[in-house]
N, C-alpha and C positions, 0 to 999 in steps of 0.2 A: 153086160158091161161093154166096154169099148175102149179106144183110146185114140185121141186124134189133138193134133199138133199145128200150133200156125205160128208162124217166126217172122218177124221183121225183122230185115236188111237195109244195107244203106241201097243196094239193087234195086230192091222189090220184096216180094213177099212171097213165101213157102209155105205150103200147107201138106197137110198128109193125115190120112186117117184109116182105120182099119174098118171090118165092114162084118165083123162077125156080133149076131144079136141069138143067144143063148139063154131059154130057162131049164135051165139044168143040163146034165152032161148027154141025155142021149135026144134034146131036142136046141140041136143048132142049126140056124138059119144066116144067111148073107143077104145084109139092106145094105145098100148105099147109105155112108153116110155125110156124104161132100156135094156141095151142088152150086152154082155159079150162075151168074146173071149177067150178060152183057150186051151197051148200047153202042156199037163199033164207032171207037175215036172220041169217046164218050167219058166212059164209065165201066169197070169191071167191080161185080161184087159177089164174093164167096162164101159159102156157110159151111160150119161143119157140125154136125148133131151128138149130143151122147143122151143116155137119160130114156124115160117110159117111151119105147117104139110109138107107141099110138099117139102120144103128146107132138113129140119130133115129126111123124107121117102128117100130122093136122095143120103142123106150123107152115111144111114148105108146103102143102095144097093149097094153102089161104097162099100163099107169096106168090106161088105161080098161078093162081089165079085172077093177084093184082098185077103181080107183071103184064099179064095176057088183056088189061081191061081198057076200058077205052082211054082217051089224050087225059080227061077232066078227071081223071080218079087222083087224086093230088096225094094218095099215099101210098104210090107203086112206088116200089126199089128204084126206077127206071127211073122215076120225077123229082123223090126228094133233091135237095139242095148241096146237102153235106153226108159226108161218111157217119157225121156225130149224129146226124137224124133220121139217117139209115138205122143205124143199129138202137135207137133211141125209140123207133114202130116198132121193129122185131124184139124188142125187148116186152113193148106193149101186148104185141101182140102172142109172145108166148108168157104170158101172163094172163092174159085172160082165156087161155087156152087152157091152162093148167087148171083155172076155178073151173071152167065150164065141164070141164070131165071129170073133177071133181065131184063137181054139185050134180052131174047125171050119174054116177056111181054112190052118191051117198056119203062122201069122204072128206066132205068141207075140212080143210086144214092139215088136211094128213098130206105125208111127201111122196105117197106112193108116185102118183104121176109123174113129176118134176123130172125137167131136163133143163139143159147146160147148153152155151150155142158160143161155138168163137164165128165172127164177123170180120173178115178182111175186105180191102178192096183200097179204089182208089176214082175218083172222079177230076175229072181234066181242070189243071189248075190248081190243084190242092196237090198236098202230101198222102203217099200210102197212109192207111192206117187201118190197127187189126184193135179189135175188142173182144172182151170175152163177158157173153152176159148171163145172168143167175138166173135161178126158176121163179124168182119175186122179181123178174123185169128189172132191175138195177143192173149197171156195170161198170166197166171199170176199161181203160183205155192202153195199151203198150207202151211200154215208155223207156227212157236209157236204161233206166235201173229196173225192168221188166221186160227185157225186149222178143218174150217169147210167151205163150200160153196152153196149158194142156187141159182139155176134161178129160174124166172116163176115169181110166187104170192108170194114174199120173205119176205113183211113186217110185214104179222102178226103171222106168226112162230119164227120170231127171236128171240124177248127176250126170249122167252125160251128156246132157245138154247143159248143164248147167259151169261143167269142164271144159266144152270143144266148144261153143257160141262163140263167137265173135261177129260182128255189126259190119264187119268190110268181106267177113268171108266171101267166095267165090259159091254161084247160086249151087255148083258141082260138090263142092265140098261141103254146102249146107243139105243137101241132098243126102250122101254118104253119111253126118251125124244123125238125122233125122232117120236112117235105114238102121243105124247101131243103137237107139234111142228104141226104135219098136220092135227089135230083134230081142234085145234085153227082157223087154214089159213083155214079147210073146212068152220067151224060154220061163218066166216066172208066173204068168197069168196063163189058164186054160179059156178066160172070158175074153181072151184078145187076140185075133188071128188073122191070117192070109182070106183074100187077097188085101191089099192096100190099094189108097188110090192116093196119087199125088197130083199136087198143080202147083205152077212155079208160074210167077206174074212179075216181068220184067216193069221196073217203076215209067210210066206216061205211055206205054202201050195200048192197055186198055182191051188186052184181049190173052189169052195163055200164052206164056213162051211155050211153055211146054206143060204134056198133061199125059197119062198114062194108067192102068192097073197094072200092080204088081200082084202077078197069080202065083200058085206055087209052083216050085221049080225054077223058079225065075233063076239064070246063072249068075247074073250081079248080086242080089241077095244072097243067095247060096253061099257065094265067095267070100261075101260082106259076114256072115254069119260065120262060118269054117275061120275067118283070118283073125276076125276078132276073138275069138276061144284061144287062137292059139298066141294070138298078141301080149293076151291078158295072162295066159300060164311062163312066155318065154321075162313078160315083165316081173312078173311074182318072184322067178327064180333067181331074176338080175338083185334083186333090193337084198339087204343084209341081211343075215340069219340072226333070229333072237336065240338069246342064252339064256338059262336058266341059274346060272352062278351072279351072283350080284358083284361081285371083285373082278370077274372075268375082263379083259381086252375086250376092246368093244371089238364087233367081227368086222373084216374084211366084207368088203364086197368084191361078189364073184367078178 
């Protein structure tokens, strides 16, 4: 499993994803799973993967290998038109990726292979925009009232994002919910782990504000990790005491 994260801002766009791919507990390995495309002053377009390692390794090889293909190839990431047609091939295309290793396995209609892909980015002259698309090629688009998307290990990061989000946050501050968000999903999932990779895409730039691994050890994490435990215990103790007497005054708070 896995867990990766992409957020629309009135800024730009935040991504993050974790890189740990696990069958069972004594054979864990680390794949990338965030990967970016860009035509300088252009175009910036981001992927993030969860779902069958071999499904997700087949999708970005076919991608960077139309990225890399000559001018006339009209369905490279590079040429489409719109971010809606972008994610609109990549959806095709890990759709026919999922039958094809299917139907060479023998498995026509089973979910084993199936993977999940959020899609950000932005093309000069248009608005940001992130999707998140299914293992049957269909998706679905970010929106006020969805302004963020998770695959992988999605349930115990959410309320925190779903608490701290806000659409004018600062890209630092979105940053710092996104590190509490898969702090949370590690402490709870052994399928989710260090390092991290983040990218932060300033809106009409068209290239990274900023990009990085977070390894273990890292001291910002670390802090982020330690401060939060102890936020969360000094909060618990601030809120009222429940009573077991039904007639009792209601309690004080400390």
């Amino acid at each position: 499993m896995t867990y990766c994260v992409g957020m629309k801002l009135d800024d730009g766009l935040v991504l993050m994803s974790d890189t740990r791919t696990n069958s069972g507990v004594d054979n864990i390995s680390v794949f990338r799973k965030m990967f970016h495309w860009t035509k300088p002053g252009e175009r910036l377009i981001a992927m993030m993967t969860a779902g069958n390692l071999a499904t997700t390794q087949a999708v970005i090889s076919k991608l960077e290998e139309r990225s890399k293909a000559p001018d006339d190839r009209q369905n490279s990431l590079l040429e489409l038109p719109t971010m809606f047609q972008v994610a609109a091939e990549i959806g095709k295309l890990l759709r026919e990726t999922v039958r094809e290793i299917q139907d060479e396995n023998g498995m026509q209609g089973m979910g084993r292979f199936t993977a999940s892909i959020i899609v950000a980015g932005q093309i000069k002259g248009m608005e940001p925009r992130l999707f998140m698309i299914y293992p049957e090629g269909n998706f679905i688009e970010a929106s006020f009232d969805t302004p963020f998307f998770q695959i992988g290990e999605t349930k115990y990061g959410r309320p925190i994002l779903v608490r701290g989000y806000d659409k004018d946050m600062s890209f630092e501050d979105a940053v710092k919910l996104l590190f509490l968000s898969f702090d949370s999903t590690l402490k709870a999932n052994l399928s989710v782990g260090l390092p991290f990779d983040l990218l932060v895409v300033k809106r009409d730039e068209f290239k990274p504000l900023h990009e990085r691994r977070i390894e273990y050890g890292d001291p910002y994490f670390d802090s982020i990790s330690s401060g939060w435990g102890e936020a969360l215990r000094s909060a618990f103790h601030v809120l009222p005491d429940y009573t077991f007497y039904q007639n009792a005054p209601a309690a004080k708070t400390k």
